[in-house]
DRENDO-1510 file (C-alpha; in Angstrom, 1 decimal, always signed):
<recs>
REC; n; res; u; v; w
REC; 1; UNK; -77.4; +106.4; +130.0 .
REC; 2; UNK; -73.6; +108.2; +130.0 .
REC; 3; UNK; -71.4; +106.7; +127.9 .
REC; 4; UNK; -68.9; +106.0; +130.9 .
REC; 5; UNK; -72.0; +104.0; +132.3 .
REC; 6; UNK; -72.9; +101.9; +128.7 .
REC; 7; UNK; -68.6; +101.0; +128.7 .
REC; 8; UNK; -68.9; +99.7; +132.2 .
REC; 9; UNK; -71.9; +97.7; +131.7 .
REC; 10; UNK; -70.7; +96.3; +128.4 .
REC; 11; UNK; -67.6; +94.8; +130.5 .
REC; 12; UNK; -69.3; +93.9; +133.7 .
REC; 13; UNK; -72.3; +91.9; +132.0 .
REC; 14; UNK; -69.8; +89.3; +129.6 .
REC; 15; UNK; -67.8; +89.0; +133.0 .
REC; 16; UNK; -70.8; +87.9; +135.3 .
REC; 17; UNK; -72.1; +85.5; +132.6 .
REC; 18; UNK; -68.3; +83.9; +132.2 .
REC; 19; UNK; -68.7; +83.5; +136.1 .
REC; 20; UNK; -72.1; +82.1; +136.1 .
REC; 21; UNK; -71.4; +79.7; +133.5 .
REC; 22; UNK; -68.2; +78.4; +134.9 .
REC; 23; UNK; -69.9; +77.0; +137.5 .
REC; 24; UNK; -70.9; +72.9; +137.5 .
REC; 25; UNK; -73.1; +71.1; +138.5 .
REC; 26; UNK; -71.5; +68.2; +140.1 .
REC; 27; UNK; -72.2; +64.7; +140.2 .
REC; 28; UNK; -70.3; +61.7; +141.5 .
REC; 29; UNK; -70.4; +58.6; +139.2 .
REC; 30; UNK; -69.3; +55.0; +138.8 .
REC; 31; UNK; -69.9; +52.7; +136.1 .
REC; 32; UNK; -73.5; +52.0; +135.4 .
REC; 33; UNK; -72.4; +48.3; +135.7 .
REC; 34; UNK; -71.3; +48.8; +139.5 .
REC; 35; UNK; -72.4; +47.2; +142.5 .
REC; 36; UNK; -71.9; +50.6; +144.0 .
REC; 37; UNK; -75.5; +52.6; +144.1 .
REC; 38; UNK; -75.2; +55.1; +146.7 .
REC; 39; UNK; -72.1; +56.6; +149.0 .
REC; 40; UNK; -72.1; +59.3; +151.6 .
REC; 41; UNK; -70.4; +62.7; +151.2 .
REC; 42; UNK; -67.7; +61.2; +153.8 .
REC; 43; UNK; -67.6; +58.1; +152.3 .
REC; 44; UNK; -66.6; +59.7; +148.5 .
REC; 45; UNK; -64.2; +62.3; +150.5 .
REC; 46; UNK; -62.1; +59.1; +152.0 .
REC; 47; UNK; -61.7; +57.4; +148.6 .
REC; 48; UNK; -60.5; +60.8; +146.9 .
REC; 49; UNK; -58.5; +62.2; +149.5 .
REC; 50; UNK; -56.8; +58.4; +149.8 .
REC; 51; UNK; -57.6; +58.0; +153.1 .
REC; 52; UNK; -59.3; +54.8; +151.3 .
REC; 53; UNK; -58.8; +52.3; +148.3 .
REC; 54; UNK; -61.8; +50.5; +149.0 .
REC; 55; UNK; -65.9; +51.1; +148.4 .
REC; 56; UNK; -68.1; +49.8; +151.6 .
REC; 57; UNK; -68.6; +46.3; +149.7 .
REC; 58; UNK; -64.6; +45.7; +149.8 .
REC; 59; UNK; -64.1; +45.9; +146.4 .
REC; 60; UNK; -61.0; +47.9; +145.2 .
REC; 61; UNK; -61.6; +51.6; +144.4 .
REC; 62; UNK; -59.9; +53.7; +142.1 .
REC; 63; UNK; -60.4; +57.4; +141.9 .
REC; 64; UNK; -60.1; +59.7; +139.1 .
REC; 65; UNK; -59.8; +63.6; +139.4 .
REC; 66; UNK; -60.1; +65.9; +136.6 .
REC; 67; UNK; -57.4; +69.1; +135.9 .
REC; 68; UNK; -56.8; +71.4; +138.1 .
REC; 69; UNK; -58.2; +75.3; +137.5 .
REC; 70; UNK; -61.7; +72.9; +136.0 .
REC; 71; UNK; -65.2; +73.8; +137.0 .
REC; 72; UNK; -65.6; +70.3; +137.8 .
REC; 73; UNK; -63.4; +70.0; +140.1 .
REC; 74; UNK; -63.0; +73.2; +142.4 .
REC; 75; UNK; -67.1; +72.3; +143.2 .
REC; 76; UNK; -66.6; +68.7; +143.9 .
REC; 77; UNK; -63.6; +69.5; +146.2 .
REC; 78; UNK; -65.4; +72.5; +147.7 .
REC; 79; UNK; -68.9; +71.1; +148.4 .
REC; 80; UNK; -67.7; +67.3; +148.9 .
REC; 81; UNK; -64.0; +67.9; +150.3 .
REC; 82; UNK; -65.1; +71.0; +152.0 .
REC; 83; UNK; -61.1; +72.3; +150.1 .
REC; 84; UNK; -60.1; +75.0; +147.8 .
REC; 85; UNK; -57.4; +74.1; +145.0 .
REC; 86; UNK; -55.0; +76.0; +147.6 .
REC; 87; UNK; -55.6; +73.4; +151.0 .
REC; 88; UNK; -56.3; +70.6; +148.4 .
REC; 89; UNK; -52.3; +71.1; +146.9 .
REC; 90; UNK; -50.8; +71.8; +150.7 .
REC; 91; UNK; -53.0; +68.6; +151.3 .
REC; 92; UNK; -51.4; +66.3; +148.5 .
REC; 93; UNK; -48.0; +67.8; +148.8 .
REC; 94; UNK; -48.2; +66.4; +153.0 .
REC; 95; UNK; -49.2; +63.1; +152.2 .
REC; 96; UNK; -47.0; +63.2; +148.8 .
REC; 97; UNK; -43.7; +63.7; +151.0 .
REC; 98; UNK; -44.4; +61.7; +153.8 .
REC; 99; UNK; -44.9; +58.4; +151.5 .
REC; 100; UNK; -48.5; +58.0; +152.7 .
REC; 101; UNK; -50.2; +58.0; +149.1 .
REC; 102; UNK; -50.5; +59.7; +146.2 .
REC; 103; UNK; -53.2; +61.9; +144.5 .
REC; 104; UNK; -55.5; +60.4; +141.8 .
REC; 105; UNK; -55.3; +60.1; +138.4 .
REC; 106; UNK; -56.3; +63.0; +136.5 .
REC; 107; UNK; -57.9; +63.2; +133.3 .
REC; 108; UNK; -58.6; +66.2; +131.2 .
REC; 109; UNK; -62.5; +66.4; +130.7 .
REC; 110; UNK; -65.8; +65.1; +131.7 .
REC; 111; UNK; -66.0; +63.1; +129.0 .
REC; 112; UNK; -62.8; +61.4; +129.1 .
REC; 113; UNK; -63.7; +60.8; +133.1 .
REC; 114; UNK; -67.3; +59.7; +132.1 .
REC; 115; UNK; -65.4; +56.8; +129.3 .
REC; 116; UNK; -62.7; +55.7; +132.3 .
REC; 117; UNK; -65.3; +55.1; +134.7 .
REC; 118; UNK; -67.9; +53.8; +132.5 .
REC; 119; UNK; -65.6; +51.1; +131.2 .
REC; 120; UNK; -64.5; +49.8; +134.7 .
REC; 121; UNK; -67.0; +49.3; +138.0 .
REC; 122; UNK; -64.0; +50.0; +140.2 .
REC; 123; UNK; -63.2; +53.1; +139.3 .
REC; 124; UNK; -65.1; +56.2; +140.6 .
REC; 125; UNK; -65.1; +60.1; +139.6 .
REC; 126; UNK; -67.2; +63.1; +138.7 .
REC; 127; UNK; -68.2; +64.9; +136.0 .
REC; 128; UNK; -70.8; +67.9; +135.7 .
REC; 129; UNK; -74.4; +66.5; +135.6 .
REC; 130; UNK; -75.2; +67.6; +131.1 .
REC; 131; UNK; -72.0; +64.7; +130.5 .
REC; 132; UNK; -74.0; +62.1; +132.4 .
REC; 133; UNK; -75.5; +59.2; +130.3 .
REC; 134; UNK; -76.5; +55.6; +130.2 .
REC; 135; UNK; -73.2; +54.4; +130.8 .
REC; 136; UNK; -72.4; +55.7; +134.5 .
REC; 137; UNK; -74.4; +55.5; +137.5 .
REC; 138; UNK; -75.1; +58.8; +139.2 .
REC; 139; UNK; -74.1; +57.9; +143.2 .
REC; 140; UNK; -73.8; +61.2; +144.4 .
REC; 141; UNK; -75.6; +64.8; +143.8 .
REC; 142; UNK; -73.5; +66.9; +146.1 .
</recs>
């Protein structure tokens, strides 16, 4: 193999297997103590994009998002929101100036978004599928 060839292939390969790793596996979650057990992709959407502050049963919902530029959180908003970071931000900064809500909470990783939900049954988030355990109830694979 040229050399050229060996030097491009050295670069490429570590970038596709950044890529391919960077990508989550998804899973919407509330508290394994919940009366929650199953929500709809349009259901999930509403309570995130605050178009909601309840879950079907009536009982008060609070959402938490994780960082922006996270694996997490680019798939939930693409496959659930059907929104990039760019139309999720222009999205925020509408309802943001007009008074009509406000974003949810973020926290910084899965696990810290795993502990939060885990130790309340009204709030909801998501966290990629390897951070799940006994203490969250998986409601939604995307």
């Amino acid at each position: 193999m040229e050399p050229k060839k060996i030097f491009l292939n050295g670069l490429l390969l570590p970038l596709f297997l950044v890529a391919a790793s960077a990508s989550a596996e998804v899973v919407v979650i509330v508290s394994a103590s919940s009366a929650i057990t199953r929500l709809t992709h349009e259901q999930v959407t509403r309570i995130f994009l605050g178009k909601t502050d309840t879950f079907p049963n009536g009982s008060h919902v609070v959402p938490i998002d994780q960082s922006e530029g996270n694996a997490a959180r680019d798939e939930f908003y693409s496959k659930v929101a059907k929104k990039n970071s760019s139309q999720l931000a222009a999205y925020w900064a509408k309802i943001i100036f007009t008074g009509d809500g406000r974003p949810p909470n973020l926290l910084g990783s899965n696990v810290a978004v795993r502990n939060a939900v885990a130790d309340n049954p009204n709030v909801i988030g998501y966290i990629d599928k390897s951070a799940v355990d006994s203490s969250v109830r998986v409601i939604l694979e995307p």
